[in-house]
C-alpha positions in Angstrom: 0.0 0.0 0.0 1.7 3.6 -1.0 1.3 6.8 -2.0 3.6 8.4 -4.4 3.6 12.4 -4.7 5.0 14.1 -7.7 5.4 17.3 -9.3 7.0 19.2 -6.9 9.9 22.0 -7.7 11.3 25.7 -7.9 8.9 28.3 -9.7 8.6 32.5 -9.1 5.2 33.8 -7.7 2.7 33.9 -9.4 3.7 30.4 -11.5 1.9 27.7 -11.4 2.5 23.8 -10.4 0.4 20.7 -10.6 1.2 17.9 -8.0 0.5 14.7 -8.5 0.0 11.6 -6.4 -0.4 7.7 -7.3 -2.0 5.2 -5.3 -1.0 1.4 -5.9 -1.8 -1.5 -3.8 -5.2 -0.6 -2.6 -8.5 1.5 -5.1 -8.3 4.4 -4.2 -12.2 4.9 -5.2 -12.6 4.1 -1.4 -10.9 6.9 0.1 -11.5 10.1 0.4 -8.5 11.9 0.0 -6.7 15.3 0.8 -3.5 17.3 0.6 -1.7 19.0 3.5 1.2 20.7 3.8 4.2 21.3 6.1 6.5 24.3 6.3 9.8 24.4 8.2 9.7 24.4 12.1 5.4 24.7 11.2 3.0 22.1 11.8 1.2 20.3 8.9 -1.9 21.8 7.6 -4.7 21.3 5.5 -4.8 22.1 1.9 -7.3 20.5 0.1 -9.6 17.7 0.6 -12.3 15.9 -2.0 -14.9 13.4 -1.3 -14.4 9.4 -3.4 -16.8 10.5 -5.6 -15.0 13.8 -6.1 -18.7 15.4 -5.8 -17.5 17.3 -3.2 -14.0 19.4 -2.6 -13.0 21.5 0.7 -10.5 24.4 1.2 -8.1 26.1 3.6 -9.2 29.8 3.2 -5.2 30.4 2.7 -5.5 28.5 -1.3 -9.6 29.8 -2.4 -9.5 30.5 -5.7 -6.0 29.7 -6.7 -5.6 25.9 -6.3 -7.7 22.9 -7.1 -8.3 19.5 -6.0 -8.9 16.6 -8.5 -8.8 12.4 -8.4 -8.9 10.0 -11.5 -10.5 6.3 -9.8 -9.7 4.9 -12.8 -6.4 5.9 -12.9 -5.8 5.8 -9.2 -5.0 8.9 -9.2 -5.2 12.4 -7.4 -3.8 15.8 -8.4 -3.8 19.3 -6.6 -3.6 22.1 -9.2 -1.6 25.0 -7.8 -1.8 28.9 -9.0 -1.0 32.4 -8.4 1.5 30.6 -6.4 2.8 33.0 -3.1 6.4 32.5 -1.1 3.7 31.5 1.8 3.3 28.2 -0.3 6.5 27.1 0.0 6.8 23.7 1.9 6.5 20.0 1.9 3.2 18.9 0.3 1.8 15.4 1.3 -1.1 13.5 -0.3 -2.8 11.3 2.2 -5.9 9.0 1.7 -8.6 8.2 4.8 -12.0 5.6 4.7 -15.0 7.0 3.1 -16.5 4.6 5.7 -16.0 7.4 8.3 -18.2 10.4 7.9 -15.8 13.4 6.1 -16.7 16.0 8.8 -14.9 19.2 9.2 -12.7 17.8 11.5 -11.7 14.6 9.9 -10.9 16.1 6.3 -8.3 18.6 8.1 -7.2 16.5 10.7 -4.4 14.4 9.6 -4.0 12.2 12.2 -7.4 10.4 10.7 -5.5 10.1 7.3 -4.7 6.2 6.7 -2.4 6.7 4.2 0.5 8.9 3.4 2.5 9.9 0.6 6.3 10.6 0.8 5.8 14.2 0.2 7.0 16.7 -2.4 8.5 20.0 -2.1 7.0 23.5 -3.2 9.4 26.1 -3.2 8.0 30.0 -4.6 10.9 32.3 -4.7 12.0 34.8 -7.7 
């Protein structure tokens, strides 16, 4: 079971980045899923979030508007679509997976300790 994040790099504000993140081992059509992300000597926090259906999506106030949250079942796939990118971006980004069993409340979608699964992480750096 794994998570693989992707996409990750250098780019000036106001660029643009699209991570992405692969799920093998388990379908990931039974997971609702979310990003967070983790600056230095900061704790992680929520990004993104999107129901298994991908009817429904959730934000931090920090991204409205600039990035997006997408997932491909058939693919096994999730992607967070990142622009009008600030230096305030810059950190680790993590895709994580957690049950659609459990109800996607508020405070399970931005909590990560309720995340089952976790990718490796990829790094967002914004700087000109």
């Amino acid at each position: 079971v794994q998570l693989q994040a992707s996409g990750g790099g250098l780019v000036q504000p106001g660029g643009s980045l699209r991570l992405s993140c692969a799920a093998s081992g388990f379908n990931l059509d039974h997971y609702n899923i979310g990003w967070f992300r983790q600056a230095p000597g900061k704790e992680r926090e929520f990004v993104m979030a999107i129901t298994g259906s991908g009817a429904n999506w959730y934000y931090a106030g920090s991204v409205k508007g600039r990035f997006t949250i997408s997932r491909d079942n058939a693919k096994n796939m999730m992607y967070l679509q990142m622009n009008s990118l600030k230096p305030e971006d810059t950190a680790v980004y993590y895709c994580a997976a957690t049950e659609r069993a459990i109800a996607f409340s508020l405070l399970i979608r931005t909590t990560p300790s309720t995340y089952n699964y976790w990718g490796q992480g990829t790094q967002v750096t914004v700087s000109s």
